[in-house]
N, C-alpha and C positions, 0 to 999 in steps of 0.2 A: 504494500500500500504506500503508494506518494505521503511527502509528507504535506502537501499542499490539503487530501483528502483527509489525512487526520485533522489538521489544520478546522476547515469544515465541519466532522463530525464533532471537535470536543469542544470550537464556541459556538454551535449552533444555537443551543441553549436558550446562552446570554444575547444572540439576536432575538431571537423569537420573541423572548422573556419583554422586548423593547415593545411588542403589538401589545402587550398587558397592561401599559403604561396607559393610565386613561386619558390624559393632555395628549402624548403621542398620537393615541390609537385615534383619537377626537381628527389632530390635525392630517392626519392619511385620508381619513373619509371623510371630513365635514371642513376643513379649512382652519384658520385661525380669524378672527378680527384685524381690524387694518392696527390696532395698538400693540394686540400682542404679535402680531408678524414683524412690526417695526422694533420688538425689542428682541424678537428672536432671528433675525436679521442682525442685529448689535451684537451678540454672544458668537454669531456665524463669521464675523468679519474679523471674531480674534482668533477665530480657530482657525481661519483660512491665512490669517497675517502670521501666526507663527509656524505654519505648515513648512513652509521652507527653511527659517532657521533653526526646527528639529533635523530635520533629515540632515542640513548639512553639520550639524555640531552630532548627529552620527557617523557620518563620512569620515571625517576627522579621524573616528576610534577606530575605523574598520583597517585590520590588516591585511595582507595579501592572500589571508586562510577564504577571505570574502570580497576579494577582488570584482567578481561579477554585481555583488552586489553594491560598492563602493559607489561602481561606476551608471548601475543603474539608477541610483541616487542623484548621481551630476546631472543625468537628463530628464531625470522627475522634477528636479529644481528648476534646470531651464522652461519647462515644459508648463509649471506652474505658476512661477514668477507672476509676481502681479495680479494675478486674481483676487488680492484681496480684493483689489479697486472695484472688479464687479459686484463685491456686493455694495460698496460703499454708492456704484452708480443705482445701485435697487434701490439701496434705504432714500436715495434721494428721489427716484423717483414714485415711490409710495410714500412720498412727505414726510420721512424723518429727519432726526438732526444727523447730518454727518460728524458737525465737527464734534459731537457730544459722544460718536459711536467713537470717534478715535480716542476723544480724550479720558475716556472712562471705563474702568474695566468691566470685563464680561459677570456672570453672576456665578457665584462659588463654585456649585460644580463643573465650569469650565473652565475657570482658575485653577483648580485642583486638577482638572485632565491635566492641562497643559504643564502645571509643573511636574506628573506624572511622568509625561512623554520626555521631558529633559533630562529627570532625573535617571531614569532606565536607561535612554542615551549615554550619558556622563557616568555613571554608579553600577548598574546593571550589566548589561551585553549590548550594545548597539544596534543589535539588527533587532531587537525589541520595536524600532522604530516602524519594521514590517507589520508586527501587529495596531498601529495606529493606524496607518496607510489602510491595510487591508478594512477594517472598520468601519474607516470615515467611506471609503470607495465601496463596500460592499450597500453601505444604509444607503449612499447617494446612487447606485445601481439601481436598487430595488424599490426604494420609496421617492427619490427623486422627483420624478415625473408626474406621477398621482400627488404627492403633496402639492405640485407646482400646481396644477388643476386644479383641486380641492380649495386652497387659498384662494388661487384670480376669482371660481364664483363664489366664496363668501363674503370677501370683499369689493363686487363685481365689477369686475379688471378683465379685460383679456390678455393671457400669457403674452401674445405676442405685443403688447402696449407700452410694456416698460416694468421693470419691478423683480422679475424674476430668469433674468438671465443667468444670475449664481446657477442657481436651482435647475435651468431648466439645460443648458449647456451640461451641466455635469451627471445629469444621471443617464446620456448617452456614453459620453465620455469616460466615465469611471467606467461603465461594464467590458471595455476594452481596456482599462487597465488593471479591473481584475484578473482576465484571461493575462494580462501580459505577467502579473505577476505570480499565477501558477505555476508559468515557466519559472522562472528567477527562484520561487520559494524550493522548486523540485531541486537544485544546484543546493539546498542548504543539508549537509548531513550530521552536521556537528550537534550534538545532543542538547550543551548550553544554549545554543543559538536557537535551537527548534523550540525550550523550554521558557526563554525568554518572549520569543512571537505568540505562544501558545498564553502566558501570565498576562503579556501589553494588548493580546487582543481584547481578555475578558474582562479586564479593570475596562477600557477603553470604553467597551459596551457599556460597563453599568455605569459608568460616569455621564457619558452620553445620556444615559436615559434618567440621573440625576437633573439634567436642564429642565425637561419637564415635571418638576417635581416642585413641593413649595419654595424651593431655594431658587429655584432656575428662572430664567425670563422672564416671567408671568409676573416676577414682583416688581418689576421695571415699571408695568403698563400701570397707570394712575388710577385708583379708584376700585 
């Protein structure tokens, strides 16, 4: 068995466990309000702003044992560069504040991923940083696309109007860089390394599904 396939069987779990989440499971089917989209847009623009200086402050650690993956990483970072700015041109065009999404941090439990993701980077095993990648890419795969729907008519927007190009660009996009990173995950045989993507994917999950929770986004919106 690949270790991509275990990979799948043993966080499936902690995905699925995400449709139980009742805010989650609410914004798949039924959308968010235009308040709580614009604060969960705000939490989405630090996870996308720090996306690239995880991977590269893993690069850094990787030695020649994970050369393929080093180098897969240089062109994940090219590749991604800059997208924070799409969501910053969403939040502006569903009438948030940008400079307040910059200037202000996201809500606890995505304060807590992200030092999460550094710290397994830095303290852990570096390819740890696989299991965030595969995460964020596997949620933006599968729920993507129907979230992006779901919001424009509850807020009633059409997708192509402006507001959800994060969203709606990446969950074509990710499902190709899941497939790409089957390949690259099958090249990992090293036991720490497999044991580190397997711990970074399932914190990753439940943290993610912490955003939706009382701590997360929702307490942004007023009232």
């Amino acid at each position: 068995m690949s270790f991509f396939i275990t990979l799948i069987e043993t966080t499936d779990a902690e995905r699925r466990s995400l449709e139980n989440i009742p805010k989650l499971h609410a914004m798949i089917n039924h959308g968010l309000s235009l308040g709580e989209y614009r604060a969960f847009l705000h939490d989405l623009y630090h996870i996308v702003w720090h996306f690239c200086p995880t991977m590269a402050a893993a690069a850094t650690r990787l030695d020649d044992r994970f050369r393929d993956v080093r180098y897969d990483l240089y062109r994940r970072i090219q590749e991604e560069q800059g997208h924070e700015s799409w969501v910053l041109e969403d939040i502006e065009a569903v009438g948030g504040d940008v400079a307040q999404a910059r200037a202000e941090p996201p809500s606890l439990p995505i304060q807590a991923m992200i030092a999460f993701n550094y710290h397994m980077a830095d303290r852990h095993h570096p390819c740890s940083v696989l299991g965030m990648l595969y995460m964020l890419e596997v949620v933006a795969s599968v729920y993507g696309g129907r979230v992006s729907d779901s919001i424009a008519q509850a807020i009633g927007r059409n997708v192509d109007d402006g507001g959800f190009r994060f969203l709606s660009s990446h969950a074509s996009m990710d499902a190709d860089h899941v497939a790409e990173m089957n390949i690259l995950i099958k090249t990992i045989q090293d036991s720490a390394a497999q044991e580190s993507i397997i711990q970074s994917t399932r914190v990753n999950f439940y943290q993610f599904g912490l955003m939706f929770g009382d701590g997360g986004f929702a307490t942004r919106v007023a009232g």
